[in-house]
C-alpha positions in Angstrom: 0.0 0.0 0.0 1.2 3.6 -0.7 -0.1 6.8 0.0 0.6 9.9 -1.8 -0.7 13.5 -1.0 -1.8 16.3 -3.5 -1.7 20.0 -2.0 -2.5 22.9 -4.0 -4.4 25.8 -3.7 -5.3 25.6 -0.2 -6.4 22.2 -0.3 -4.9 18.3 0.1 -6.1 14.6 -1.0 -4.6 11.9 -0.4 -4.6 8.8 -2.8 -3.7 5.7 -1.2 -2.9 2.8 -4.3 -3.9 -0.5 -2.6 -2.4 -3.6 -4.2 -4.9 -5.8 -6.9 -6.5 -8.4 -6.8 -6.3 -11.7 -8.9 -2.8 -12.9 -7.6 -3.6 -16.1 -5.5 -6.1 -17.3 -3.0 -4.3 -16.5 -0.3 -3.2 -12.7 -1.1 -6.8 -12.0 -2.2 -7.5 -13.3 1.5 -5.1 -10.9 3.4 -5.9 -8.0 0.4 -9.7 -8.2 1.7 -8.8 -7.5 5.1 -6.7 -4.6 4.3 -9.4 -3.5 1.7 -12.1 -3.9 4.5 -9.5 -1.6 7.0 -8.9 0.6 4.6 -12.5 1.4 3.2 -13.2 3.0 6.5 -10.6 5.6 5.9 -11.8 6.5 2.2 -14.3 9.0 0.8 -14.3 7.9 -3.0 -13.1 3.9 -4.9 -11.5 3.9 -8.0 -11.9 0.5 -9.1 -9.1 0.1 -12.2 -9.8 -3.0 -14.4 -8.5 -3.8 -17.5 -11.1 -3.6 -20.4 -9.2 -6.4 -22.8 -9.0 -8.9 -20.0 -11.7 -11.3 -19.7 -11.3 -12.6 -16.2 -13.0 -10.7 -14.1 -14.5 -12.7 -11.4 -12.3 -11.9 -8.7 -12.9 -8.2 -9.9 -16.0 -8.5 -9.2 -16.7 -10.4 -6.1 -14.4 -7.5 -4.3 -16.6 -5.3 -6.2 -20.0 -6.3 -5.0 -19.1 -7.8 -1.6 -16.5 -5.4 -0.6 -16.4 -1.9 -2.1 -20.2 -1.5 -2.4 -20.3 -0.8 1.3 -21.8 3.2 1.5 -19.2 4.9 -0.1 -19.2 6.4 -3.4 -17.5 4.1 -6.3 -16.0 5.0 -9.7 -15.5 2.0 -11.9 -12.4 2.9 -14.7 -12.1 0.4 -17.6 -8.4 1.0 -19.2 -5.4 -0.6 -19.6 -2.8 0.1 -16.8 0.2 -1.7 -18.6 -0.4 0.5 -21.7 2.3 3.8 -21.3 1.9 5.6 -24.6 -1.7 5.9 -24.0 -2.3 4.7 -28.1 -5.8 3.0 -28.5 -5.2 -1.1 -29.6 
């Protein structure tokens, strides 16, 4: 987990990466509990998922069973590998 803070113009947010999901059983485990920590903490999800990747199940159980929990969720389809921001 890192945390990273923004500070202009008066103002300060704070965007904390969390690590993804999808590795193994047992890091999906441990990444739930931090998730679940962690949530309490947040005012705004950005949920990253690939668009060209078809395996989404894991994605979406954290989805709907841990981030859908009162606060407010923005879902982003991209690709986080892709650097030079060209379109396939």
């Amino acid at each position: 987990m890192q945390r990273f803070r923004l500070n202009g113009h008066g103002h300060s947010m704070v965007i904390t990466d969390l690590p993804g999901v999808g590795e193994s059983r047992d890091r999906d485990a441990e990444y739930e509990a931090l998730y679940r920590d962690i949530l309490l903490e947040l005012d705004l999800v950005l949920w990253l998922i690939k668009a060209d990747d078809r395996a989404l199940s894991v994605d979406e159980y954290f989805w709907r069973h841990i981030l859908h929990r009162g606060h407010q969720q923005v879902l982003v389809c991209g690709d986080a590998g892709r650097q030079n921001g060209a379109l396939p």
